[in-house]
C-alpha positions as CSV (number, residue, x, y, z in Angstrom):
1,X,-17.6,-1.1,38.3
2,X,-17.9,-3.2,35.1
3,X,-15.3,-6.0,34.4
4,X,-17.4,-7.3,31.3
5,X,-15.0,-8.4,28.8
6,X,-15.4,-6.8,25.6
7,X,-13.6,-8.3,22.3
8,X,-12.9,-6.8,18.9
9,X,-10.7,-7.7,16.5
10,X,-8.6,-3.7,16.4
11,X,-8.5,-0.9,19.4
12,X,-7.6,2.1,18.4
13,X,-6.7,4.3,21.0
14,X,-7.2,8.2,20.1
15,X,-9.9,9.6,17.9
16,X,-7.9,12.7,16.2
17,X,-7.5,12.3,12.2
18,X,-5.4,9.5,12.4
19,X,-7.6,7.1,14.6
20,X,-10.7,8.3,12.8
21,X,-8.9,7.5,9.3
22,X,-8.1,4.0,10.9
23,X,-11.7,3.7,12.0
24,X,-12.8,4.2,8.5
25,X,-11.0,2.0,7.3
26,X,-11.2,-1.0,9.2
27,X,-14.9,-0.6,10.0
28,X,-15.6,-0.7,6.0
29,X,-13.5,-4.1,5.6
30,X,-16.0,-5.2,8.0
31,X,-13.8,-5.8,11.1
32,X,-14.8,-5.4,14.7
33,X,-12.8,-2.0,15.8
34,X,-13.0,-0.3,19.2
35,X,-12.3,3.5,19.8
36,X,-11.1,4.9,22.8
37,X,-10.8,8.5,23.0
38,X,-10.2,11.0,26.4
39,X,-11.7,13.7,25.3
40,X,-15.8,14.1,25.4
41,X,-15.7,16.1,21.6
42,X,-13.3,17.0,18.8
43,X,-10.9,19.3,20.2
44,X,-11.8,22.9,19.2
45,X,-8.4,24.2,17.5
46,X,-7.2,23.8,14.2
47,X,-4.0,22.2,14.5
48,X,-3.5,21.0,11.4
49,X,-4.3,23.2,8.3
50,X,-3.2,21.6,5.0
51,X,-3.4,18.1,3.7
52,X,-2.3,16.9,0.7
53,X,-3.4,14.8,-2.8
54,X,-2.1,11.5,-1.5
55,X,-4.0,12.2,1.6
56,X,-7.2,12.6,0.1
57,X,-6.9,9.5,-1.9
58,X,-6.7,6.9,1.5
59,X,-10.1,9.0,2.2
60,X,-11.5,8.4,-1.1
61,X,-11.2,4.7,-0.2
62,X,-13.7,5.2,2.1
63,X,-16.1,7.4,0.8
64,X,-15.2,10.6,2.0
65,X,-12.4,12.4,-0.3
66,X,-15.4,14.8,-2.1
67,X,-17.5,16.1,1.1
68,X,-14.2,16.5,2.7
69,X,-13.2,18.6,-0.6
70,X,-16.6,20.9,-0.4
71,X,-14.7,22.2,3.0
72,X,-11.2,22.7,1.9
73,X,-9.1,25.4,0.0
74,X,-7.8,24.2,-3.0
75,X,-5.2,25.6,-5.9
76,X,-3.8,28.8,-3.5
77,X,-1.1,30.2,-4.0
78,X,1.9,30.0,-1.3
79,X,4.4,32.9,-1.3
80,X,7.7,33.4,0.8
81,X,8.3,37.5,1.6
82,X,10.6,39.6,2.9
83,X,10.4,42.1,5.8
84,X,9.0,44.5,3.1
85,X,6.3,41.8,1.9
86,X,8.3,41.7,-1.6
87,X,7.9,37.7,-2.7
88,X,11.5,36.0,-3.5
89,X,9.6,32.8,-3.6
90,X,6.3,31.7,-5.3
91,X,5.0,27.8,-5.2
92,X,2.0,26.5,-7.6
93,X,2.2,22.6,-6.3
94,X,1.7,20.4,-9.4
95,X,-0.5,17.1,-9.3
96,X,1.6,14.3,-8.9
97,X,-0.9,11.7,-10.2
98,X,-3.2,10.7,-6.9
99,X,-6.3,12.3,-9.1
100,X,-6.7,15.5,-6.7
101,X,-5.8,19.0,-6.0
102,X,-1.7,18.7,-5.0
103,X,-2.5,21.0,-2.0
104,X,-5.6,21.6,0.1
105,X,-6.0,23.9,3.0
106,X,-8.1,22.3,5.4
107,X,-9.9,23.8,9.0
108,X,-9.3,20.6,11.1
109,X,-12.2,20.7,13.6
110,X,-14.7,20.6,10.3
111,X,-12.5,17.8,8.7
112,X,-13.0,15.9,11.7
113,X,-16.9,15.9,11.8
114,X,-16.9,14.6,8.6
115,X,-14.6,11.5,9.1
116,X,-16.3,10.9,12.6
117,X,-19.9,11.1,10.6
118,X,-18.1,8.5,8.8
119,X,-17.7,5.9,11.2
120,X,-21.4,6.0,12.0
121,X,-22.1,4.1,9.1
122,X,-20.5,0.9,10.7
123,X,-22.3,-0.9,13.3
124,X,-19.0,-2.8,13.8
125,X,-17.0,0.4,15.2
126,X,-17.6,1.2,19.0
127,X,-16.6,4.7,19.9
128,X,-16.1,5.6,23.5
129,X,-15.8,9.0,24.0
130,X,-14.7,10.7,27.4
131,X,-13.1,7.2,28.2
132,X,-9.3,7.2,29.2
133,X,-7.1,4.4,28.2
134,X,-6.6,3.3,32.1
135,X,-4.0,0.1,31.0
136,X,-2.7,-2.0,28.0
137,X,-1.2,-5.3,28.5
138,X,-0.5,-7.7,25.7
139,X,0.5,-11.5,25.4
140,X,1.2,-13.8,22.6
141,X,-2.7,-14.0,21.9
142,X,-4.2,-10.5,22.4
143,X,-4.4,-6.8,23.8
144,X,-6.0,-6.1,27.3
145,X,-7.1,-2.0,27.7
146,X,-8.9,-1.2,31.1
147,X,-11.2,1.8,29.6
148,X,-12.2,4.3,32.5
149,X,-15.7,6.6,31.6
150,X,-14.2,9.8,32.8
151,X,-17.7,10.9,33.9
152,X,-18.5,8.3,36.2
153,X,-15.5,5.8,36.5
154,X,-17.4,2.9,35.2
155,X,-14.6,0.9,33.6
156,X,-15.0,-1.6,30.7
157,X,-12.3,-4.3,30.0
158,X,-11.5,-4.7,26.3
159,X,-10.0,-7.1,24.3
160,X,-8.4,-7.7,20.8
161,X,-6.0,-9.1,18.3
162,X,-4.4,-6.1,17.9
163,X,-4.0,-2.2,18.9
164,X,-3.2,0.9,17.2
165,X,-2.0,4.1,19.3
166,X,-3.3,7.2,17.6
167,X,-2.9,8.9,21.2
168,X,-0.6,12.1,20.1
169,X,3.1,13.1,20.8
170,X,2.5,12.6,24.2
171,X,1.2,9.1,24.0
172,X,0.9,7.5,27.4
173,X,0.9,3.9,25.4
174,X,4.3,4.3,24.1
175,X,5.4,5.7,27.6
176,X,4.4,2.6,28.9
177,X,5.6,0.5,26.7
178,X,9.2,2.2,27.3
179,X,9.9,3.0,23.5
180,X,12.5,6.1,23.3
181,X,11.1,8.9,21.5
182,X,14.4,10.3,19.9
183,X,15.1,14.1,18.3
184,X,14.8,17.3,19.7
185,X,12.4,20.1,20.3
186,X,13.4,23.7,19.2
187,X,13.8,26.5,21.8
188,X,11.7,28.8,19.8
189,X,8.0,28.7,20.8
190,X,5.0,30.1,18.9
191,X,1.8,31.5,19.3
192,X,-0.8,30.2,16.8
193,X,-4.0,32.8,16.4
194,X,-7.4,31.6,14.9
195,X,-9.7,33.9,13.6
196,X,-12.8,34.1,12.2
197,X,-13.1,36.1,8.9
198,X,-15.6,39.2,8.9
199,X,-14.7,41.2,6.1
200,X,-12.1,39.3,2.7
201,X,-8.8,41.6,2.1
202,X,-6.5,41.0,-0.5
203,X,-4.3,38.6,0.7
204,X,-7.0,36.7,2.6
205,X,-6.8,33.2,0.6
206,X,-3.1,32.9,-0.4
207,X,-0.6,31.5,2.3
208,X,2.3,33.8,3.2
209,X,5.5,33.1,5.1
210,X,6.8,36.9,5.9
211,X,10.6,36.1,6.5
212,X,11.2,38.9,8.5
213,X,14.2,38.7,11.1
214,X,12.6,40.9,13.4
215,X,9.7,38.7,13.9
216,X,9.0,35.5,11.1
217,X,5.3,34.6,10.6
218,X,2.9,32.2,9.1
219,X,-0.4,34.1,7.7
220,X,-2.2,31.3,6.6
221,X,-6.4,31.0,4.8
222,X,-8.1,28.3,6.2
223,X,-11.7,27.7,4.9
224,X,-14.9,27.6,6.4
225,X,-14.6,31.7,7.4
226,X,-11.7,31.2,9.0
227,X,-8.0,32.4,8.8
228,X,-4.6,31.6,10.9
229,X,-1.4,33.4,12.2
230,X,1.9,32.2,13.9
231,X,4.2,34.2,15.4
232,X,6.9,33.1,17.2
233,X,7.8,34.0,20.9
234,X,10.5,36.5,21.2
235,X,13.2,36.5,24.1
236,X,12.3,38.0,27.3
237,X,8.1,37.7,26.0
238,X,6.0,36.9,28.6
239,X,3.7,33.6,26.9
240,X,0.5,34.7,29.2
241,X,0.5,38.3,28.1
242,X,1.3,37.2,24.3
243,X,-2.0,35.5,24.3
244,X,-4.1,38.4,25.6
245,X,-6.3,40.1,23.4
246,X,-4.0,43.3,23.2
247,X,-0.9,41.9,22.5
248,X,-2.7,39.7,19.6
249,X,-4.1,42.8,18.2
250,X,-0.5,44.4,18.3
251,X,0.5,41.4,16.0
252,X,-2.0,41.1,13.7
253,X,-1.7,45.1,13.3
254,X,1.3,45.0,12.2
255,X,-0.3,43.1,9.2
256,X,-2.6,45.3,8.4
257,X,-6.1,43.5,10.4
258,X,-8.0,44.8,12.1
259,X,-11.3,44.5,14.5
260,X,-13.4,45.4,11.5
261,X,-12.3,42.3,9.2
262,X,-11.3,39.2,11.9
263,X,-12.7,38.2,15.4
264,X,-10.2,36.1,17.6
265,X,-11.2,32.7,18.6
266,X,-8.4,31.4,20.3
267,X,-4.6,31.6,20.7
268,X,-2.1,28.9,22.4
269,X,1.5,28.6,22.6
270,X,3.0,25.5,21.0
271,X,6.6,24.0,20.4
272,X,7.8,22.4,17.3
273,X,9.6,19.0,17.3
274,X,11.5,16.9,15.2
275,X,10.9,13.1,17.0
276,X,10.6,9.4,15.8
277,X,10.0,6.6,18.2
278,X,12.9,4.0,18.4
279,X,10.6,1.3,17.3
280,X,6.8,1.5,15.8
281,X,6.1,-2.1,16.8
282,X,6.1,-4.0,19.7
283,X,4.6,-7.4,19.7
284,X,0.8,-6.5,18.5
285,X,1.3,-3.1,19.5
286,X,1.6,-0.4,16.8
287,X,1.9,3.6,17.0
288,X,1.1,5.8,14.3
289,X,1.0,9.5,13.6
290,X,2.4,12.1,16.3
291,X,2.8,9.0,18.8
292,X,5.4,7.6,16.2
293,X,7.0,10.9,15.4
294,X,6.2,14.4,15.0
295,X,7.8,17.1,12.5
296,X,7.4,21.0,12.4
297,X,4.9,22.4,10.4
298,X,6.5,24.4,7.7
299,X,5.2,22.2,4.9
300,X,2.1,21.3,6.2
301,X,2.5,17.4,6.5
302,X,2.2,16.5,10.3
303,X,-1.3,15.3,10.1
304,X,-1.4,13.3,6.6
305,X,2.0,11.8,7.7
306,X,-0.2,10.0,9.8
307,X,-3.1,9.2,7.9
308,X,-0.9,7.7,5.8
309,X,0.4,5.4,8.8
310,X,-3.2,4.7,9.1
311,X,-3.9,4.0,5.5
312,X,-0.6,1.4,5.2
313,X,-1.1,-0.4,8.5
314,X,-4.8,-1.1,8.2
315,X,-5.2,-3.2,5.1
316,X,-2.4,-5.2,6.3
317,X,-4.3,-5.8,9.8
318,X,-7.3,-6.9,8.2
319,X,-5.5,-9.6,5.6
320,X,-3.8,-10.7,8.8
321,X,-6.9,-11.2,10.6
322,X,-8.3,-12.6,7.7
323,X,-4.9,-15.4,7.5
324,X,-4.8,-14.2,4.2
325,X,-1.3,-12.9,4.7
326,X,1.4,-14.1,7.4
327,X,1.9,-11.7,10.8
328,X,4.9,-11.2,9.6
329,X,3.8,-8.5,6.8
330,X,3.1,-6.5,9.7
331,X,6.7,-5.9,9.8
332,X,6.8,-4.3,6.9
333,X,4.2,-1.0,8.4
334,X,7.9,0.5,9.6
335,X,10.0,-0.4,6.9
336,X,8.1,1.0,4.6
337,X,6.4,4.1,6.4
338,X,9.4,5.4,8.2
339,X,12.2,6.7,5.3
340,X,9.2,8.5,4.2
341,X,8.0,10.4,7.2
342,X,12.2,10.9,7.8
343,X,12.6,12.4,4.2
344,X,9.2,14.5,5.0
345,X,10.7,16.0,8.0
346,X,14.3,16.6,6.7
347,X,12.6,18.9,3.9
348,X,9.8,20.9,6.7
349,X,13.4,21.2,8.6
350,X,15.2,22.6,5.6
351,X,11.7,25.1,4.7
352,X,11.7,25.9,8.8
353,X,15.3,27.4,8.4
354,X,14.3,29.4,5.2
355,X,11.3,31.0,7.0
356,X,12.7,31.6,10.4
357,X,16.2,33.0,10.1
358,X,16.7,35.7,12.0
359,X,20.2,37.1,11.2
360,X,20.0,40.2,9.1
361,X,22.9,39.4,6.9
362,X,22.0,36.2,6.1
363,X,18.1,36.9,5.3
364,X,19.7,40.1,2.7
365,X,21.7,37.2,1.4
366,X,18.9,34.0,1.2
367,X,16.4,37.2,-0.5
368,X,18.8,37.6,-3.1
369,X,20.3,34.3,-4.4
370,X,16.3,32.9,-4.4
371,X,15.6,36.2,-6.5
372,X,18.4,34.8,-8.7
373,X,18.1,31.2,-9.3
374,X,14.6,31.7,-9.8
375,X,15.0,33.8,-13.1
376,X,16.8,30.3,-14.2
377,X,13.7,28.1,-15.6
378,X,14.9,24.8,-14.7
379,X,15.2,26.3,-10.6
380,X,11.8,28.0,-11.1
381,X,10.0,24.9,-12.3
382,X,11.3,22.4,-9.7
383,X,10.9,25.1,-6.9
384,X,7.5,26.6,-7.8
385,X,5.8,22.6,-9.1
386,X,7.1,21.2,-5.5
387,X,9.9,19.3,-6.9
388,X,11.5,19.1,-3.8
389,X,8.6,16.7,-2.2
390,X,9.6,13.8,-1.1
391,X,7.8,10.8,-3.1
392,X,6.3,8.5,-1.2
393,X,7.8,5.3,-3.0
394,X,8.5,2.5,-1.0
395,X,12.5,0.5,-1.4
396,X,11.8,-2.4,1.1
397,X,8.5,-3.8,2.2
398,X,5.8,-6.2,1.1
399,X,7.1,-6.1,-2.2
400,X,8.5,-9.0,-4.9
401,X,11.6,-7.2,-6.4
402,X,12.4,-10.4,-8.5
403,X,13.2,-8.8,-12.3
404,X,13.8,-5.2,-10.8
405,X,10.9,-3.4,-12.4
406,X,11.3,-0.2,-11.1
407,X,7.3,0.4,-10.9
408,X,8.0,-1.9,-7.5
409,X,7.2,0.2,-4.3
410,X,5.5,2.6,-6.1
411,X,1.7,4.1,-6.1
412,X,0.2,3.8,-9.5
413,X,-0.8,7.1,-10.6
414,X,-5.3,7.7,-10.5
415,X,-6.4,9.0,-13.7
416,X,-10.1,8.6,-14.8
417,X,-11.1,5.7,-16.5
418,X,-13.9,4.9,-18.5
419,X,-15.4,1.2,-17.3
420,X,-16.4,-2.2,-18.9
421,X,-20.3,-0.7,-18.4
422,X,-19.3,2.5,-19.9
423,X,-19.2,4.6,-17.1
424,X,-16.4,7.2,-16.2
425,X,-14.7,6.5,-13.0
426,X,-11.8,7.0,-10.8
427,X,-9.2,4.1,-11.1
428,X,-9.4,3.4,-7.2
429,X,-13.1,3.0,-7.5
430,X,-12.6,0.5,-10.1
431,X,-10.1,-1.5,-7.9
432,X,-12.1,-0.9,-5.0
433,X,-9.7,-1.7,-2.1
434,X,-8.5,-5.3,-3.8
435,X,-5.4,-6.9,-4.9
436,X,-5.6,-6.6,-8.4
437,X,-3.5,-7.5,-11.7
438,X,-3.1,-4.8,-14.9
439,X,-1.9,-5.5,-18.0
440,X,-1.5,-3.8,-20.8
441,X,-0.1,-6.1,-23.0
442,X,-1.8,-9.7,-23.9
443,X,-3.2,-12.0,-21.2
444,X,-1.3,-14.2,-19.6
445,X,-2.8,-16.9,-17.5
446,X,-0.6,-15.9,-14.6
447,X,-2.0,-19.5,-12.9
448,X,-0.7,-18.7,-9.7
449,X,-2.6,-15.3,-9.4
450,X,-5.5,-16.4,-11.2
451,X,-5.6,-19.5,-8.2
452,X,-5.6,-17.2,-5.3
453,X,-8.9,-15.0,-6.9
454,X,-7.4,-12.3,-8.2
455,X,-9.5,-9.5,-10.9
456,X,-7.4,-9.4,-13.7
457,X,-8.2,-6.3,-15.7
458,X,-6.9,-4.7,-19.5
459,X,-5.9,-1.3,-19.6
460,X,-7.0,-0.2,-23.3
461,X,-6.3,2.9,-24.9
462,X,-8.5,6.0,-24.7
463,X,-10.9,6.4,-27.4
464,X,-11.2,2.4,-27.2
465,X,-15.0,0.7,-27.0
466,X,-15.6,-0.1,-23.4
467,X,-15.3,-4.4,-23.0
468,X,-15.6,-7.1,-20.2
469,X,-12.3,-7.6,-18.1
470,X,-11.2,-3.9,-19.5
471,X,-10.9,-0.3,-18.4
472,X,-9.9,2.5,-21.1
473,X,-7.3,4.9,-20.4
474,X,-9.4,7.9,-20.9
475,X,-6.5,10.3,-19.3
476,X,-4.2,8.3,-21.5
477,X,-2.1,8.1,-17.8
478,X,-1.7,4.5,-17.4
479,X,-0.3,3.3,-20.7
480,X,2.5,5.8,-20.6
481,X,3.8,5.0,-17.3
482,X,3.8,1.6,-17.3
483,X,5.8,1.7,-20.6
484,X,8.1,4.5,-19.0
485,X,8.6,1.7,-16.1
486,X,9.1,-1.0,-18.7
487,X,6.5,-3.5,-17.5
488,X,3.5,-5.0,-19.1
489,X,1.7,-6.3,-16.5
490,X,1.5,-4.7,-12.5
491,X,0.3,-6.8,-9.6
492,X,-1.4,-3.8,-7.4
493,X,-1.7,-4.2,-3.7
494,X,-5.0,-2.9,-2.1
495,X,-3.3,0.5,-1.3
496,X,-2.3,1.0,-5.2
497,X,1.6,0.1,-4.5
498,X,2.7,-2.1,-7.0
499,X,3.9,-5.1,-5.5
500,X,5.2,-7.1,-8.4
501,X,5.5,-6.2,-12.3
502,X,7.1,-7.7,-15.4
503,X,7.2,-7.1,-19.0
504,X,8.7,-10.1,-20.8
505,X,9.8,-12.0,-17.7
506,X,7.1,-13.9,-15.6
507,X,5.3,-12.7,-13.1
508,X,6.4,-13.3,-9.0
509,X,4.0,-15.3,-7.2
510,X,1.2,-13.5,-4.5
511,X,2.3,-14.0,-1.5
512,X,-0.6,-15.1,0.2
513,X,-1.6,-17.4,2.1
514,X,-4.8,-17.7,1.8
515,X,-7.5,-15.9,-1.2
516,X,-8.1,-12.5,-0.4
517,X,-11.6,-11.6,0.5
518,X,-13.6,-9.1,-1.0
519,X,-14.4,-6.0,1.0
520,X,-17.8,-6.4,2.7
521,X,-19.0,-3.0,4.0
522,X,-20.5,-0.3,1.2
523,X,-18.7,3.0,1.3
524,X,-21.7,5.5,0.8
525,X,-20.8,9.0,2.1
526,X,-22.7,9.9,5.4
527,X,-25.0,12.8,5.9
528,X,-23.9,16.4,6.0
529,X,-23.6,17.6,9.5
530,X,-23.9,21.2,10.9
531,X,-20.2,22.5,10.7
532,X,-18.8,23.1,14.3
């Protein structure tokens, strides 16, 4: 047995998407991060199978967002049917300005492989795989986790400033930590069915929701070769025999597959939830993704959810670490990530009821009134562009609200820009991960901002000459909405939330404590791997 004391600066505790994200991220700002993970290899099933624009951008931050793209679905169409396969309601998602597709489908195990690649360009990330998370104790200084190698018991005794749980719905850390995990689970279970593709029909690559009271289901392209069904679980089914090979067949039959264009991987049974933990905090503690609530999966945002957890929480760790900001920013993970996720789950809720009604009378009726609101353009537009989704636009947080600008809280949009050097980039690239001020108007000094370090950088109009301290609105994005927003000048916070803006007023004052830091790691994509 091993009592070594091992210290890092983060543990993360789980290794699914959102603990990978969080190892990205905090291995390339060059902190010392420690993984612990149960399981010996990326769980097999695809749990997860669509992400979304704003997703992607937290994984272009570190490198990733185009090889993750080469192994997505992107710009399918999503149709709701009736039990005669008639469509009463069609979606196109629009892009909502985070400078990717607005919808992707994704096959999760393949997703994974590429983020886990990902870490292995940091020397400063320690993964231990087939290690359970034996204990976690915490004081005013630090977290203690006893790590126990599952194939041998060795145990390894780590330590750090803080630690994220990324360990699922079930999370043993927030069981011990005695945080109520509130909501409810719905009687209804489901079997989920992944196949591999052998022969394309006509409906393999658009999703379907077949709102049939007899039986709902979810008939869903994944890429990679593969496709997805769900079904739920009738009364009086047995789970077991729902699973076999013949009743699956019976199912997918129904649909019109067969042997001759799908093999079966793998079914399972699975509930849905609607949960969020009483608190996301506790002392230098923090949960994120399914161990700080979980949501059904009607519109597809369970897994980025948490990846954006991941991708709010970890810049704030590192500037904390850093004593560039106080500890108590870290408040702020909660207040600004939980309205969101609530808002999130509210709408899958409000899709769930659409897809799984089961009373005759009521389906005839829902068919019909959708049929007839959507001849109305207005209804059609908002409906079929996603104008439903909730915008992820923060109210209270690390934010200066002084003047009222009503760019504060929210993410400035990624068009392409065209550089000082010439060269055509994506705005985040430009920004790279920093606090950063743009202006559209004349320089100010802005002394305070200008003190603490801070790029300031011109947004010029497209068609304008590349110049030192500029970059050119090639999209012609960014000069529009920060005259729609009335400001003149945006203080940006490493995530692209603006923090502070003004037009004719002054600007607030950074609220740090000490200069930011540059980021120290490069963020070079890793090699391809062989695609389990």
């Amino acid at each position: 047995m091993n009592t070594e004391l091992h210290d890092y600066d983060v543990i993360i505790v789980g290794y699914g998407p959102v603990g990978v994200t969080a190892a990205n991220l905090l291995g390339g700002m060059g902190v010392r991060v420690a993984v612990v993970e149960r399981d010996a290899a990326i769980y097999p099933r695809a749990r997860a199978i669509s992400t979304d624009e704003e997703t992607i951008r937290i994984w272009q931050s570190i490198g990733l967002a185009e090889r993750l793209k080469e192994d997505m679905l992107a710009g399918r169409p999503i149709d709701f049917v009736d039990a005669r396969g008639r469509s009463f309601l069609s979606l196109a998602p629009t892009p909502r300005g985070a400078g990717h597709p607005p919808q992707l489908f994704i096959y999760q195990p393949a997703m994974e492989q590429v983020l886990r690649d990902g870490v292995r360009r940091y020397p400063n990330v320690e993964i231990l795989l087939g290690h359970d998370c034996a204990s976690v104790e915490q004081d005013s200084d630090g977290v203690t986790v006893t790590a126990r190698d599952l194939t041998d018991d060795a145990v390894r005794t780590l330590r750090a400033a803080y630690l994220i749980a990324a360990d699922g719905g079930s999370s043993p850390i927030r069981t011990q930590l005695g945080i109520g995990f509130d909501g409810r689970t719905y009687h209804d279970r489901w079997v989920v069915i992944d196949t591999k593709v052998k022969r394309d029909w006509d409906t393999v690559d658009r999703l379907r929701f077949h709102c049939d009271p007899a039986r709902p289901a979810v008939d869903c392209p994944t890429p990679l070769g593969h496709h997805r069904w769900e079904f739920p679980v009738l009364p009086g089914e047995d789970e077991q025999a729902l699973i076999s090979h013949d009743y699956i067949w019976r199912l997918l039959r129904r649909y019109g597959r067969t042997p001759d264009e799908v093999e079966i991987l793998r079914a399972v049974v699975y509930s849905h939830h609607v949960r969020f933990a009483e608190r996301w905090r506790i002392g230098r503690i923090f949960l994120a993704g399914d161990a700080a609530h979980a949501m059904p999966p009607w519109i597809g945002e369970g897994m980025s959810s948490g990846v954006r957890d991941a991708g709010n929480l970890c810049w704030k760790l590192v500037a904390v670490l850093r004593g560039e900001l106080p500890a108590e920013v870290l408040d702020t993970y909660e207040v600004e990530r939980k309205p969101h996720v609530r808002e999130m789950t509210a709408q899958a809720v409000r899709f769930g009821r659409i897809i799984t009604e089961r009373r005759r009378a009521l389906t005839a009726l829902r068919d019909l009134a959708f049929r007839v609101v959507m001849r109305v353009p207005t209804v059609r537009a908002y409906m079929q562009e996603a104008g439903w989704f909730p915008a992820n636009a923060y109210r209270k947080g690390l934010l200066d609200h002084n003047g009222g600008n009503r760019a504060i809280g929210k993410q400035l949009p990624q068009p392409w820009v065209r550089t000082d050097g010439g060269d055509r980039a994506r705005l985040d690239d430009v920004l790279a991960g920093r606090w950063t001020l743009l202006h559209t108007g004349s320089a100010r000094p802005w002394p305070a901002w200008a003190a603490s370090g801070i790029p300031c950088l011109r947004v010029t109009p497209a068609g304008s000459a590349p110049a030192p301290g500029t970059v050119v609105d090639t999209d012609d994005v960014l000069i529009p909405w920060t005259r729609q927003h009335r400001a003149t000048v945006l203080a940006l916070r490493p995530d692209v939330v603006v923090y502070a803006a003004a037009g004719d007023t002054d600007l607030p004052r950074p609220p740090f404590v000490h200069p930011p830091q540059r980021r120290v790691a490069e963020q070079t994509p890793p090699p391809a791997t062989t695609t389990p």
